[in-house]
VEXDREN-2710 file (C-alpha; in Angstrom, 1 decimal):
% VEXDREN-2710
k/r/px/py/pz
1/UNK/265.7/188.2/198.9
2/UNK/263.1/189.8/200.3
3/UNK/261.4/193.6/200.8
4/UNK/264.3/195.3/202.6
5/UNK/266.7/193.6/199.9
6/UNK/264.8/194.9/197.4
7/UNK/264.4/198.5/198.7
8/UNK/268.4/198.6/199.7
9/UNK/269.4/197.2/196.0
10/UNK/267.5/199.4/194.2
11/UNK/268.7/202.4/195.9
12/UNK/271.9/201.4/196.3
13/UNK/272.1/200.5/192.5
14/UNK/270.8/203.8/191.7
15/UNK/274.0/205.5/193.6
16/UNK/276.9/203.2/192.5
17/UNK/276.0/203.4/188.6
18/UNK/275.8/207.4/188.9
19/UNK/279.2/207.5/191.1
20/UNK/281.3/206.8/187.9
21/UNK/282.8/203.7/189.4
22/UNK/283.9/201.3/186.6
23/UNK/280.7/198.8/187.4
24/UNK/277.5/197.7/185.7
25/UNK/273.7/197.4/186.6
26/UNK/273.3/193.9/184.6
27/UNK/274.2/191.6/188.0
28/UNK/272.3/193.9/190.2
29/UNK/269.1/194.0/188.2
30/UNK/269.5/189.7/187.8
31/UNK/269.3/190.2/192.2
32/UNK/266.5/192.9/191.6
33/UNK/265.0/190.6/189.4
34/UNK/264.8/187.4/191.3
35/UNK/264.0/189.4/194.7
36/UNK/261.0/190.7/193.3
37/UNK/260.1/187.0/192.0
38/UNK/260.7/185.7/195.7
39/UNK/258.0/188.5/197.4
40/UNK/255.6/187.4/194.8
41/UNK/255.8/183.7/195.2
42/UNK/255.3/184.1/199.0
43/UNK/251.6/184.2/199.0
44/UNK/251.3/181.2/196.8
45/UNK/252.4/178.6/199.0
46/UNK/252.4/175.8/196.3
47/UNK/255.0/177.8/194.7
48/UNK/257.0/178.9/197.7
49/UNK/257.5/175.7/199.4
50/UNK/258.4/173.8/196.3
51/UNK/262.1/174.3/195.3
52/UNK/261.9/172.9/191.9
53/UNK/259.3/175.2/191.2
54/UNK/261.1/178.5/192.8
55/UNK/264.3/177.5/190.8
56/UNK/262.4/177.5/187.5
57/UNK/261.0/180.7/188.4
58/UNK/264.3/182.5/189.9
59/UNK/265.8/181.5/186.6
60/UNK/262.8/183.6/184.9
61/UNK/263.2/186.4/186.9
62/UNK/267.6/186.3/185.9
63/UNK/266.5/186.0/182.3
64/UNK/264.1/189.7/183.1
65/UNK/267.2/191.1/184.6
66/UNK/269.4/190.9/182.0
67/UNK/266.2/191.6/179.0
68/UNK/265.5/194.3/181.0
69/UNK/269.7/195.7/182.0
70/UNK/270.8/195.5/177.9
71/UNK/267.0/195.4/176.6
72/UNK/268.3/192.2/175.4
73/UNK/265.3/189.6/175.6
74/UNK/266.7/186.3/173.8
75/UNK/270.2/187.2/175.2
76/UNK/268.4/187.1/178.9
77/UNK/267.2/183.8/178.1
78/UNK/270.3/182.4/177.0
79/UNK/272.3/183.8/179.6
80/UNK/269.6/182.7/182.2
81/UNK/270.1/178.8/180.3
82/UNK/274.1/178.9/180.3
83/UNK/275.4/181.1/183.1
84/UNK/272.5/180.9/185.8
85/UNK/270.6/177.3/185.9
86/UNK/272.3/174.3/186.0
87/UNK/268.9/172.4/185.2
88/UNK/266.7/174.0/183.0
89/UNK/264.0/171.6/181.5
90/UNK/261.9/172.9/178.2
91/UNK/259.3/174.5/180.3
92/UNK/261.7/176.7/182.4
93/UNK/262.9/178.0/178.9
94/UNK/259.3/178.9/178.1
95/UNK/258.5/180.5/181.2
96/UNK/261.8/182.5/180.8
97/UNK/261.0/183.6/177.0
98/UNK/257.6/185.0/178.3
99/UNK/258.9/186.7/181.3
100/UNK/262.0/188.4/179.3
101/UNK/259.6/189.4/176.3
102/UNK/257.3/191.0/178.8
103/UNK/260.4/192.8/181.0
104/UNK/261.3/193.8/177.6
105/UNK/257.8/195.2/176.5
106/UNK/257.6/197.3/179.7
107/UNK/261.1/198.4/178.7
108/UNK/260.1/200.3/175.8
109/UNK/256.6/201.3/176.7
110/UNK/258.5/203.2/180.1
111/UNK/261.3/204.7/177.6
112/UNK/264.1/205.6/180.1
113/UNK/266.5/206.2/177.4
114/UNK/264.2/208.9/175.6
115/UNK/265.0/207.0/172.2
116/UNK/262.3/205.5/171.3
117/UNK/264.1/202.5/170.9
118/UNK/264.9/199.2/173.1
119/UNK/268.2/198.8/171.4
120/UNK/270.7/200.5/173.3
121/UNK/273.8/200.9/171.4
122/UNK/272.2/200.9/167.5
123/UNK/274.7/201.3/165.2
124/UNK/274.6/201.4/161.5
125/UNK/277.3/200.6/159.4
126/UNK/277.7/201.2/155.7
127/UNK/280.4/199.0/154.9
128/UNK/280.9/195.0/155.4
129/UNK/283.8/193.6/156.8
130/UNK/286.5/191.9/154.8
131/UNK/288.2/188.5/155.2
132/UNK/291.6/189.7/155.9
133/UNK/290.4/191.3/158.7
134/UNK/289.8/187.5/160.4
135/UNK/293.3/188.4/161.3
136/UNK/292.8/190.8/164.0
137/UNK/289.4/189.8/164.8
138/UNK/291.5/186.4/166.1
139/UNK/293.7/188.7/167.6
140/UNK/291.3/190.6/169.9
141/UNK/289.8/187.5/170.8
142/UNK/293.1/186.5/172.3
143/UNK/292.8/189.9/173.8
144/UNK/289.7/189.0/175.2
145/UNK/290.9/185.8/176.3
146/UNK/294.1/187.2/178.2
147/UNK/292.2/190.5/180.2
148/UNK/289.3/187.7/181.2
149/UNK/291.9/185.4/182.9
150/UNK/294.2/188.3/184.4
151/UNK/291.3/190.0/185.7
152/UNK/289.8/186.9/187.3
153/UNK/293.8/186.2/189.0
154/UNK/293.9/189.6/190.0
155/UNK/290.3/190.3/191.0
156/UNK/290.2/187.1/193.3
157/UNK/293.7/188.3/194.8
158/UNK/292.6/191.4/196.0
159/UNK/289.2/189.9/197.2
160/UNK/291.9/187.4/199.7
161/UNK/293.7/190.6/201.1
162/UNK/290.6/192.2/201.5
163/UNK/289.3/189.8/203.3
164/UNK/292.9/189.0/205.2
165/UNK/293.4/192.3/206.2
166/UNK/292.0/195.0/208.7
167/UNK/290.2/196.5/204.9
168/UNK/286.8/193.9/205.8
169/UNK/286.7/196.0/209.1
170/UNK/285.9/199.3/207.1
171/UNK/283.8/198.5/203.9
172/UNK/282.7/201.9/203.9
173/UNK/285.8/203.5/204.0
174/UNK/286.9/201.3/201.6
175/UNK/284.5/202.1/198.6
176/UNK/285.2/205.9/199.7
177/UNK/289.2/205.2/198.7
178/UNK/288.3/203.2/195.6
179/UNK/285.5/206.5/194.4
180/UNK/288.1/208.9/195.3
181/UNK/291.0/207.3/193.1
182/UNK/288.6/206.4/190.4
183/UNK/287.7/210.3/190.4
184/UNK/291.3/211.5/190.2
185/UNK/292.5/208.7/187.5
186/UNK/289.8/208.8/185.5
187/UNK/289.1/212.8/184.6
188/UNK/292.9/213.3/183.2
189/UNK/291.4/210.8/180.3
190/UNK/288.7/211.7/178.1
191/UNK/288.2/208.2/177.6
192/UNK/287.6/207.2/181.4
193/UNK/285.8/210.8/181.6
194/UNK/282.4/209.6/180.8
195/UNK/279.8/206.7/182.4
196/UNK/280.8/203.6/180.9
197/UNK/277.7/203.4/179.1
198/UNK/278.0/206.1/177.0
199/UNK/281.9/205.6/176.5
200/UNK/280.8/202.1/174.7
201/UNK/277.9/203.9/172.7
202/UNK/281.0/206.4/171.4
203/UNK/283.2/203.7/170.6
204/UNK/280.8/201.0/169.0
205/UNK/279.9/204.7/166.3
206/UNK/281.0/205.0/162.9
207/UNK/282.8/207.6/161.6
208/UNK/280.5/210.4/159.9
209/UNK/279.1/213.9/159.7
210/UNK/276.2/212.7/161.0
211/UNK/277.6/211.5/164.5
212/UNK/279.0/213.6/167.1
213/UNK/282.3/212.7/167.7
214/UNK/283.0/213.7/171.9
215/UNK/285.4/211.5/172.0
216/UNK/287.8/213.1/169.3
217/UNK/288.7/209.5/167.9
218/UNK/287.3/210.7/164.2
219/UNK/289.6/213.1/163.3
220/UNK/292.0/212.3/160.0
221/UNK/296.0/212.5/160.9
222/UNK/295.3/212.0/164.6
223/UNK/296.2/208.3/165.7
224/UNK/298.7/207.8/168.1
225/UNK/297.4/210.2/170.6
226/UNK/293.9/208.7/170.7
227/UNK/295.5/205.0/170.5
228/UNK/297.8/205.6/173.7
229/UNK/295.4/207.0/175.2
230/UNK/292.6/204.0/174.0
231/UNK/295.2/201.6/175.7
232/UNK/296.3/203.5/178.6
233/UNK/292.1/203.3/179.7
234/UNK/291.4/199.9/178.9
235/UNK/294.8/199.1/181.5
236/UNK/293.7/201.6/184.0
237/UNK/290.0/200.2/183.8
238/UNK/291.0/196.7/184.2
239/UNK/292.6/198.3/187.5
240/UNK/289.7/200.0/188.5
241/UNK/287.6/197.2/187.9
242/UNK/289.8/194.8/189.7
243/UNK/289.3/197.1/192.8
244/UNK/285.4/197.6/192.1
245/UNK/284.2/194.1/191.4
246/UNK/284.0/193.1/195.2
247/UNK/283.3/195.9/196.8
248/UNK/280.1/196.1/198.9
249/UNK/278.3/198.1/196.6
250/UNK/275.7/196.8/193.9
251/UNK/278.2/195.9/190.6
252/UNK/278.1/193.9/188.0
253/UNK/281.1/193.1/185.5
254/UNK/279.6/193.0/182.1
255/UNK/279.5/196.6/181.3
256/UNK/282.6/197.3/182.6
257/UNK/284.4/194.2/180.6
258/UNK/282.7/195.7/177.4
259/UNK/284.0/199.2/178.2
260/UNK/287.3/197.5/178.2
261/UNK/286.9/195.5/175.2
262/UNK/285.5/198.3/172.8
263/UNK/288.3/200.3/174.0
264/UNK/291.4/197.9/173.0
265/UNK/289.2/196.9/170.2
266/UNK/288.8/200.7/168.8
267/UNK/292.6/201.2/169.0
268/UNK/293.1/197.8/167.0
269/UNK/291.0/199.2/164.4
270/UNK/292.5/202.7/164.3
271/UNK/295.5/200.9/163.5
272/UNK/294.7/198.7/161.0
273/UNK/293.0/201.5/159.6
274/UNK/296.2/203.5/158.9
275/UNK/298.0/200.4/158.3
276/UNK/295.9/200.0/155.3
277/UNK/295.9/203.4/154.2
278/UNK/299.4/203.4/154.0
279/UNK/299.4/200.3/152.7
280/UNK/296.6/200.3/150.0
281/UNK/298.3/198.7/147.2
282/UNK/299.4/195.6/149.0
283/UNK/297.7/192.2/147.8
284/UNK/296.0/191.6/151.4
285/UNK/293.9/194.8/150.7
286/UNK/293.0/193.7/147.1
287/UNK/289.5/193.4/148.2
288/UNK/289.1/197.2/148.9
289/UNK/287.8/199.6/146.8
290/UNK/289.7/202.6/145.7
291/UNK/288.5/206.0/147.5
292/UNK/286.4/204.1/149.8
293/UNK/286.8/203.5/153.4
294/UNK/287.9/200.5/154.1
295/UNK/288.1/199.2/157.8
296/UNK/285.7/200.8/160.4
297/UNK/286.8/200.8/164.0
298/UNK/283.6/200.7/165.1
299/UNK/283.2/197.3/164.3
300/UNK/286.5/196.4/166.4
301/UNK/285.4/198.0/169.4
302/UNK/282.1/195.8/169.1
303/UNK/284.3/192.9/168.3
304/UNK/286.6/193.7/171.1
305/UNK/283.7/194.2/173.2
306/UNK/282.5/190.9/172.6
307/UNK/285.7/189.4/173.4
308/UNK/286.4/190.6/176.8
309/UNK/283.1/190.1/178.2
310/UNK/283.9/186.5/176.6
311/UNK/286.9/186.2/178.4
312/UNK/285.5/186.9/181.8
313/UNK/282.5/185.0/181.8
314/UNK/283.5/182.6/179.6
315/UNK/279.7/182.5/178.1
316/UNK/279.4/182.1/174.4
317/UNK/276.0/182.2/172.8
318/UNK/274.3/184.4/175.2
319/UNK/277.1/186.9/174.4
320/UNK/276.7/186.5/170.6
321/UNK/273.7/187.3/171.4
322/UNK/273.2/190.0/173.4
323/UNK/275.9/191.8/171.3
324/UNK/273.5/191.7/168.5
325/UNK/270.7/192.4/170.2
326/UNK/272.6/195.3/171.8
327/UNK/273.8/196.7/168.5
328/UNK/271.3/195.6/165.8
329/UNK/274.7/194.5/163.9
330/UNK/273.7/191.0/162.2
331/UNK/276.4/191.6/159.5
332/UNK/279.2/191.1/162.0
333/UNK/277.5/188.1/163.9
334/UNK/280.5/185.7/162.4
335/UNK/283.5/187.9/163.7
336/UNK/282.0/188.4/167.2
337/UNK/281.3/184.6/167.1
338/UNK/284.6/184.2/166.2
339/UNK/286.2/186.4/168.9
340/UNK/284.1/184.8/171.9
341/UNK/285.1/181.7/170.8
342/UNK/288.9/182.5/171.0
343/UNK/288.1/184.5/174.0
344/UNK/287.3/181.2/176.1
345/UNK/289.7/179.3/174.8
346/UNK/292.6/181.3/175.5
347/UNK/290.3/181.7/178.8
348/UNK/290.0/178.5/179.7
349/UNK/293.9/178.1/179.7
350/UNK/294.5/180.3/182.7
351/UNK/291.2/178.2/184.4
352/UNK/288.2/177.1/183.2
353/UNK/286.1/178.7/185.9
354/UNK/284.6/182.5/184.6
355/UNK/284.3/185.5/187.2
356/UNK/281.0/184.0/188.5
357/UNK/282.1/180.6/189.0
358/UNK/285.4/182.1/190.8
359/UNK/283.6/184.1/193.0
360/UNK/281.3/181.2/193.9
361/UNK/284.3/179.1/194.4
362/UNK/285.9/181.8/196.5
363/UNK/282.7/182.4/198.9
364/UNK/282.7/178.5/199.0
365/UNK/278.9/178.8/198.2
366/UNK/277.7/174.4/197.8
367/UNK/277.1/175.1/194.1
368/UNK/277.1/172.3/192.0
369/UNK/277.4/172.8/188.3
370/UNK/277.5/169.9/185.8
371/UNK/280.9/169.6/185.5
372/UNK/282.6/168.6/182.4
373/UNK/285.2/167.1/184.8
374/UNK/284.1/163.3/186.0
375/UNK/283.4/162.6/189.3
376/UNK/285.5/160.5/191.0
377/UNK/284.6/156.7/191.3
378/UNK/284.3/156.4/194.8
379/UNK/281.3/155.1/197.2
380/UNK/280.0/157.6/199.9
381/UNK/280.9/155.3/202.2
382/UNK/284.5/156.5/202.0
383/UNK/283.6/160.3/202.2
384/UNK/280.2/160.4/204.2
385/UNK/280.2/161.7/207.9
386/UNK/279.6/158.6/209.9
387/UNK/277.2/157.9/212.1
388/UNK/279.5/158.1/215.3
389/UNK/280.4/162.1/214.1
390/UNK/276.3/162.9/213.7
391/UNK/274.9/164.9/216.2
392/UNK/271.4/163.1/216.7
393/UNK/268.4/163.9/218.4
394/UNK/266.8/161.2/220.0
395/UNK/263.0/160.5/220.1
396/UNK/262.6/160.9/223.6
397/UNK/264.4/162.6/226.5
398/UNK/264.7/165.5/225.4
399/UNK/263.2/169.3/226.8
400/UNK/262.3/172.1/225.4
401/UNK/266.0/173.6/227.5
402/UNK/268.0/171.0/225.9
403/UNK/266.9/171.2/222.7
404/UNK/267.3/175.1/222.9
405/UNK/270.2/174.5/224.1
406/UNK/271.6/171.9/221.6
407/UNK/271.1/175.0/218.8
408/UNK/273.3/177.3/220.9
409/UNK/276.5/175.3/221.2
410/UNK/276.0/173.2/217.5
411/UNK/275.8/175.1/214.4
412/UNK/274.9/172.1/211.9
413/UNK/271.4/173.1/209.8
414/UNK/269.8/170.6/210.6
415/UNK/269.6/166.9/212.6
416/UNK/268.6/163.4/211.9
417/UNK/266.1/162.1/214.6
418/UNK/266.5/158.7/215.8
419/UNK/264.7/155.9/218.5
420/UNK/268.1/155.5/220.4
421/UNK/271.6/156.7/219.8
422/UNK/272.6/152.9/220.2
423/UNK/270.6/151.1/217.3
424/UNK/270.6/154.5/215.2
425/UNK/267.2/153.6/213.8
426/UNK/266.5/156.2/211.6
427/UNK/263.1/158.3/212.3
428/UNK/263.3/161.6/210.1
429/UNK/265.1/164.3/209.7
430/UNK/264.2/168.1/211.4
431/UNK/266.0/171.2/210.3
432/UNK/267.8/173.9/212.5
433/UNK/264.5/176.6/210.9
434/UNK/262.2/174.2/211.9
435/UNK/263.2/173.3/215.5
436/UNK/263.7/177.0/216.3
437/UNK/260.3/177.6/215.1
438/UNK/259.0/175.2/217.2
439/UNK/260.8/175.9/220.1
440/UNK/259.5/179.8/219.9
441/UNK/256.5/178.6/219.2
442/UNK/256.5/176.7/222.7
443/UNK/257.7/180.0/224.3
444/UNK/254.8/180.1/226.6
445/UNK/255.1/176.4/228.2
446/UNK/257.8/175.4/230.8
447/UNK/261.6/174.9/229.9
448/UNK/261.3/171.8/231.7
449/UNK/258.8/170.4/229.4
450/UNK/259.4/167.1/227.7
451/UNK/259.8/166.7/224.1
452/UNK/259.0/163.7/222.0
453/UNK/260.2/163.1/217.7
454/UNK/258.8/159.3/218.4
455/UNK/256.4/157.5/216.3
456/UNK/253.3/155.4/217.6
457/UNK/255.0/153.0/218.9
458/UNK/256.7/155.4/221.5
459/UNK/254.4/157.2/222.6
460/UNK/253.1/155.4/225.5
461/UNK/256.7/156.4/227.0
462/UNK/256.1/160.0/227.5
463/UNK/253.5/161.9/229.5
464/UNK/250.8/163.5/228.0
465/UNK/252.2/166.8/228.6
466/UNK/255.2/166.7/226.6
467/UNK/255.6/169.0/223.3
468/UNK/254.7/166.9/220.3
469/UNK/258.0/167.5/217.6
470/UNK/256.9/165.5/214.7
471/UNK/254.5/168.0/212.8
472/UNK/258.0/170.0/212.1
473/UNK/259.8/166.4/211.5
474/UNK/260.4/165.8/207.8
475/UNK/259.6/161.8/208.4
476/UNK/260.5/160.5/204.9
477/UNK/263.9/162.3/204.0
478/UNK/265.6/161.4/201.0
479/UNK/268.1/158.5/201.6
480/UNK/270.4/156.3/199.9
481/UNK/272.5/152.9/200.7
482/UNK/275.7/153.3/201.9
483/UNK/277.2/151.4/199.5
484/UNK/275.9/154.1/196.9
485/UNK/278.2/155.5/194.0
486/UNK/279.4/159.5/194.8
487/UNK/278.3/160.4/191.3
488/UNK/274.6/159.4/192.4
489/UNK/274.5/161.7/195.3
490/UNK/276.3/164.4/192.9
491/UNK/274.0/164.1/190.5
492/UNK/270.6/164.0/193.1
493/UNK/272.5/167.0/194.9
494/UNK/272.3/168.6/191.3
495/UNK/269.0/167.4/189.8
496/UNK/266.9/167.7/193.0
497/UNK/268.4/170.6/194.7
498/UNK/269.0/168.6/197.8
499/UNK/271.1/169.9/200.8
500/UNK/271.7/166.8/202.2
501/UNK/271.2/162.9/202.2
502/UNK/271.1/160.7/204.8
503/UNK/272.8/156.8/204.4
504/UNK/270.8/153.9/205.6
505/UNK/271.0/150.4/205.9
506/UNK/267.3/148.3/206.4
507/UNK/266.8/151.6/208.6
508/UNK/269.8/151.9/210.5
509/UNK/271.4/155.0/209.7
510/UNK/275.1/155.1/208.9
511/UNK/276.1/158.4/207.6
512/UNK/274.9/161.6/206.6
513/UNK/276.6/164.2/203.5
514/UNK/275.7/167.8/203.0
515/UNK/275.6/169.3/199.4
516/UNK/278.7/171.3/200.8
517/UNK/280.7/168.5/202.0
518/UNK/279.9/166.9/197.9
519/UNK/280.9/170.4/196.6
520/UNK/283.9/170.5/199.0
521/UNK/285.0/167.1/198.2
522/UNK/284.5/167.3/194.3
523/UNK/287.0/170.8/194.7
524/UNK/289.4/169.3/196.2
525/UNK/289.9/166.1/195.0
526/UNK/292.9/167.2/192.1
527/UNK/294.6/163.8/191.9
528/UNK/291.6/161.3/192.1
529/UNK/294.3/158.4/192.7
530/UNK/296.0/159.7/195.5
531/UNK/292.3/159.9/196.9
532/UNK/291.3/157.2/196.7
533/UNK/294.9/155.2/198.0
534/UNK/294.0/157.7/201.0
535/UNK/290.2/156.2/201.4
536/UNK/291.6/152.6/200.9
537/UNK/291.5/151.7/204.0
538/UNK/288.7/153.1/205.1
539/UNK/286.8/151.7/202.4
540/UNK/287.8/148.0/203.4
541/UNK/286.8/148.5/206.8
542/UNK/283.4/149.9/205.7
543/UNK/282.7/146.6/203.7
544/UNK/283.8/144.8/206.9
545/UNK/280.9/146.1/208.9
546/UNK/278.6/145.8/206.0
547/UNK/279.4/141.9/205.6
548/UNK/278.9/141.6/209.4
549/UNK/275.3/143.4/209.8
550/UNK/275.0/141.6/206.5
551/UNK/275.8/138.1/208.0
552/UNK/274.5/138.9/211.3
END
């Protein structure tokens, strides 16, 4: 996240939002967002070489993106506190609060919409919402719920042939296809016709002689035609989308989903609007008022809005949220609420991971959210690398030739140092950066030089010309008994935003576990007893050995 992928993201964002593609800017601006926080924390090396500290200020910078993508402030910080951070103490929600409000403030002082207004999609309505209309509100919430868990099966199946097939090769020619069949699909329908962003402005409108109505969905007598075609672009975007979401262009997902949501939302209130029309007199429309409208499908499209992005994400509050924020509408808080809430239910049934979570899943990125699922209730011991499979570095006999050489043919990240590769006593720990670095560093001495990792009492066994190793060394890295629970290292992995731990007993080390190989195991462990009747017997010959150094 630095300059160049700052400069690259901007422009590149600029050119995939005005190609038409079905994407959004909200995910791109979070990556905008958080670059420009990591350029600034560079100079401030307290900040920048503290991890907790760059977390709490990365998830800042997400909660600016997404203020400043839907000029959404308290939506930015929920969304930073439920989708982004997986530890986020009270100060981390302060910090975000301030930066949001002050993304937000810049926001309206710049005024890139023209409107005078941070809210993007105002609408006023002048009619409430009725409680027979619970009915399809539940309804587009199952809506939501069934588009966010087909789009996640299809969207990760396309994502495996793309990366299967010869498509990977080509990732230019490939986003040239997907433009060029977005462009012929979408002009034959008025509805895919415009930018996503205005199509959801349209659709969220009430009908009156006050709005302009492009979209020709406010005209009395004309409802199938506008509902077929309503349906036939929230399928065809779904499509599109599907095809979009991967590509390696800036895109985000949300404005898209709510694209899709206020269109299949709008037609659900077109017809409920006619259905009651027709049907006036019946007792489940006792509540309206005679010559007076009665359902506004505006307030469906919001609704169904809400519900897709729901479905996708599976996020609740910051959607509520934002959706208010988005279109001032605090009457119709509870049906949106409602929807969402349906939405990931009907969601979670298909899989309980959202779009993010799959994709992280799919990328097999080490990240460890706190899962509602338990961890299994095994030691490390049974799932640690052991010491035998550890490539060590000793503290002596080594040159600056070997140890570039050892980078070359292993492609671990990093490697515990030890006194002897017999006794394993543990010394500290150096990363793949930091050898490198010194090694360069070195660049004018001999390759032949020696190399020494060794504390005091070892250093009368080296010459005085060998390279000195330990100011790079990480002497006291973090380490835990062998006999430890999994769920400890989980949770240190998690709390501490460790990438790895080293197992040690009275200094002897005996294993080694990356936050990758806890994320891998904590994927693929689906049937925890068949696990552990697999680790059985490795477990009982790891308490063998620990009895005999014990005893010994």
């Amino acid at each position: 996240m630095g300059g160049w992928t700052l400069l690259i993201k901007s422009l590149g964002l600029c050119l995939s939002v005005a190609s038409g593609l079905w994407l959004g800017k909200e995910g791109p601006l979070v990556h905008v967002a958080c670059s420009c926080a990591n350029i600034l924390m560079k100079p401030f090396h307290s900040i920048s070489r503290n991890e907790a500290r760059k977390r709490e200020i990365l998830s800042a910078a997400a909660a600016a993106g997404i203020s400043v993508a839907f000029g959404s402030p308290i939506g930015g910080v929920l969304f930073s506190l439920e989708q982004v951070s997986y530890y986020f103490p009270d100060k981390t929600m302060w910090q975000s609060f301030v930066c949001a409000m002050v993304a937000a403030v810049t926001l309206q002082f710049m005024n890139p919409f023209r409107t005078e207004k941070l809210v993007m999609y105002q609408v006023i309505f002048t009619r409430g919402w009725h409680d027979f209309e619970l009915v399809p509100f539940c309804i587009l919430g199952i809506m939501g719920g069934l588009y966010g868990g087909l789009f996640i099966k299809v969207n990760i199946f396309i994502a495996g042939i793309r990366r299967r097939t010869w498509v990977k090769s080509f990732p230019v020619l490939e986003v040239f296809v997907v433009a060029l069949a977005s462009a012929l699909i979408n002009y034959p329908n008025v509805f895919m016709r415009v930018q996503v962003s205005e199509l959801v402005a349209n659709l969220f409108q009430e009908c009156s002689a006050t709005n302009d109505d492009i979209l020709d969905i406010c005209q009395d007598g004309k409802t199938a035609g506008p509902v077929s075609l309503l349906i036939l672009a929230s399928v065809l975007g779904m499509i599109l989308a599907s095809f979009t979401f991967g590509l390696q262009i800036p895109a985000g997902i949300l404005l898209p989903s709510m694209g899709i949501g206020a269109l299949y939302g709008r037609a659900m209130g077109m017809v409920v609007q006619v259905w009651q029309r027709n049907n006036h007199t019946a007792w489940m429309f006792g509540s309206c008022k005679p010559d007076v409208q009665c359902i506004t499908p505006g307030v469906y499209a919001i609704v169904g809005a809400a519900s897709a992005v729901g479905g996708v994400t599976r996020m609740t509050v910051s959607i509520v949220v934002i959706m208010f924020e988005l279109t001032g509408a605090l009457t119709y808080v509870l049906p949106i609420m409602v929807a969402v809430l349906i939405s990931k239910w009907v969601g979670d049934a298909f899989d309980r991971k959202g779009i993010y979570e799959a994709w992280i899943n799919f990328q097999e990125y080490p990240f460890l959210d706190n899962r509602e699922e338990p961890v299994p209730d095994l030691l490390v011991s049974q799932v640690m690398t052991r010491v035998e499979d550890i490539v060590m570095i000793e503290a002596t006999g080594h040159t600056i030739a070997s140890l570039d050489d050892l980078l070359h043919t292993q492609p671990y990240k990093g490697f515990p140092v030890v006194a002897d590769a017999r006794d394993a006593l543990l010394l500290g720990y150096i990363s793949r950066t930091e050898l490198r670095y010194a090694i360069d560093k070195a660049k004018n001495l001999p390759r032949t030089t020696e190399c020494h990792f060794g504390g005091s009492a070892l250093i009368g066994t080296v010459s005085e010309n060998s390279l000195d190793m330990r100011p790079w060394m990480d002497h006291t890295p973090m380490t835990l008994p062998a006999r430890s629970s999994l769920m400890l290292a989980t949770s240190l992995f998690q709390d501490l935003g460790l990438r790895y731990l080293l197992f040690q007993y009275h200094g002897q080390l005996q294993g080694l576990m990356t936050k990758k190989d806890a994320w891998f195991i904590l994927n693929s462990v689906k049937d925890e007893k068949r696990f552990v009747h697999a680790t059985r017997d490795r477990f009982t010959e790891d308490v063998n050995a620990t009895n005999f150094i014990s005893s010994s």
